[in-house]
N, C-alpha and C positions, 0 to 999 in steps of 0.2 A: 177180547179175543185176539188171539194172533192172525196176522195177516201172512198166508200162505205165500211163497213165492213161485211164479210161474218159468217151468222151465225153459229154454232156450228153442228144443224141439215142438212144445208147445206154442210159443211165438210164432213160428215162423212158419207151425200149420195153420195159425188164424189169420196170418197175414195171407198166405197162398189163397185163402178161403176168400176172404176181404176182398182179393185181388180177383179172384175169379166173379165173384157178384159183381161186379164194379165192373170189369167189363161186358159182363152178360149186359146189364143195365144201358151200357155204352150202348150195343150192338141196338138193342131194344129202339132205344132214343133216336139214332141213326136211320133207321126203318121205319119207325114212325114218320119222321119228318120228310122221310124220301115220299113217302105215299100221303102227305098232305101234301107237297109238293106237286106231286101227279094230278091228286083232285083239282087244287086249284087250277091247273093248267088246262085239264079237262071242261072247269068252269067256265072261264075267262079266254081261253083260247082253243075256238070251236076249231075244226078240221079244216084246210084253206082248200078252197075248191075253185080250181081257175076255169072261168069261163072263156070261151071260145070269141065270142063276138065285141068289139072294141067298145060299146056303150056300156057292155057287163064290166069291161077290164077297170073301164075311168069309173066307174059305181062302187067297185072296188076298193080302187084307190083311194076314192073320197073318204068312203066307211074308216078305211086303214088311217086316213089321216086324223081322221077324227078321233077315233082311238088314239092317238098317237098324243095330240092335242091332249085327251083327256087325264092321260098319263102322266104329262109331262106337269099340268098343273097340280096334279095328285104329288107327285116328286118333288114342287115346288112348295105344297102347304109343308110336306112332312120335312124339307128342311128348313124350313122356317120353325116350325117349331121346337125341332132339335137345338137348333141356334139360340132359339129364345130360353128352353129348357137350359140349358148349360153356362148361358149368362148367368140366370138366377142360379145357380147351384153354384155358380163362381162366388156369386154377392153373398152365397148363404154362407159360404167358406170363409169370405173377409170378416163376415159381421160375427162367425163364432170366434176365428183370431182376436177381432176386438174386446170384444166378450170374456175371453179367457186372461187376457191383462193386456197392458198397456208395453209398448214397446220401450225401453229405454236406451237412448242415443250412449253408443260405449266411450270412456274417454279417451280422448284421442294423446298419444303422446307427442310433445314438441322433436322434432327433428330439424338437428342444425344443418341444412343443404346449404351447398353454394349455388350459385346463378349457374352454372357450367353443369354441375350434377344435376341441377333440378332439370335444364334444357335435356341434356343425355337423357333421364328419364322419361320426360314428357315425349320427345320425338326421335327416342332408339338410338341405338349405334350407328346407321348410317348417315345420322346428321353429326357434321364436326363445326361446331357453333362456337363461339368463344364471346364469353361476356366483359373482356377486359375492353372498357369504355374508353381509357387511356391510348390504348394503342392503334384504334380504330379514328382519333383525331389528328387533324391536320395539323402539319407542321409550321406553325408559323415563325420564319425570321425576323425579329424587331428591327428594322433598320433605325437607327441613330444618325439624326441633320447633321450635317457636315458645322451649320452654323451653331449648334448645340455643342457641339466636340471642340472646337476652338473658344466660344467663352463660357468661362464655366464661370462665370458671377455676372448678372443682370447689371449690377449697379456701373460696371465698366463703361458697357455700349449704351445707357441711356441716354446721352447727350447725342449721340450718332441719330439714335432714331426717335428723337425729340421732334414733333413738327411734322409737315407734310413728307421733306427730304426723306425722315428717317423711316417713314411710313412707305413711301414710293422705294426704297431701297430694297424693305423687308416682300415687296411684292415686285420686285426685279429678280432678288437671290430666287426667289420659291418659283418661280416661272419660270 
C-alpha cells in the first residue's frame, strides 16, 4: 500500500493538539504536587501555638529542638546515601567503559624543540629564560708565569734548579 502524505495544515493541528494535552498535563502535575505539598505540611507541621507562661515557652523550645535534631539527621542519612548512590553509578560508568574495550595510548609524534622553546612553552610568555649554557659561565683569564714565558725549553734551567739552591730559588720566584 501506498503511504499517504500528511499535509502541512495537518501537522501543525496535531502538534497545537500535542501541545495543548501536554500542558493541561503540566497544570495537572503542578496542582497535584502543590496539595501533597499542603498535606504533608499539615502532617508534619501542626499549627504553632505560643504559650503565654515562660516554662510553656522553654517546653517549646525543647520540642522545636528536637525536631530540628531529628531532621537534621534524617538530611544527614539521605545525603549520605545520595553520595553513596552516585559513587556506585560512577563505578558502574567506569566498569561499562572498560567493558566496551580497552583504551589504546595514541602515538605520539616526535617534536624537535629547543631548550628555549620548550622553557617558553612550559612557563608562558612572561618568563624570558635562555638556555645558552655558554654564555651564563664565567670568564676565566689564564694567566701565563712570568718564569714559563722567559724559558721555554726545561733542559736550559736544569742545572740552576738542580739541588736544594735550585729548589729554594723556584720557592723564592712563586712567593
Amino acid at each position: 500500500m501506498a503511504e499517504k502524505k500528511m499535509s502541512s495544515c495537518r501537522k501543525n493541528q496535531l502538534k497545537s493538539l500535542l501541545l495543548q494535552i501536554g500542558e493541561a498535563m503540566l497544570e495537572e502535575e503542578a496542582r497535584e504536587a502543590q496539595e501533597n505539598k499542603m498535606m504533608y505540611m499539615e502532617e508534619s507541621c501542626p499549627p504553632l501555638s505560643i504559650p503565654g507562661s515562660m516554662q510553656d515557652l522553654q517546653e517549646l523550645c525543647r520540642k522545636l529542638h528536637k525536631q530540628i535534631d531529628f531532621v537534621d539527621e534524617e538530611r544527614y542519612d539521605m545525603e549520605t546515601k545520595v553520595k553513596k548512590a552516585t559513587k556506585e553509578i560512577d563505578d558502574l560508568k567506569i566498569m561499562v567503559q572498560d567493558l566496551k574495550g580497552k583504551f589504546k595510548k595514541p602515538v605520539l609524534k616526535k617534536v624537535r624543540m629547543s631548550a628555549d622553546a620548550m622553557l617558553a612553552a612550559l612557563l608562558g610568555s612572561k618568563h624570558k629564560v635562555s638556555m645558552d649554557l655558554r654564555a651564563n659561565l664565567k670568564q676565566v683569564k689564564k694567566e701565563v708565569k712570568e718564569e714559563e714565558k722567559q724559558t721555554s725549553d726545561w733542559r736550559k734551567n736544569i742545572k740552576d734548579k738542580a739541588g736544594m739552591d735550585g729548589r729554594k730559588k723556584i720557592f723564592e720566584t712563586e712567593a
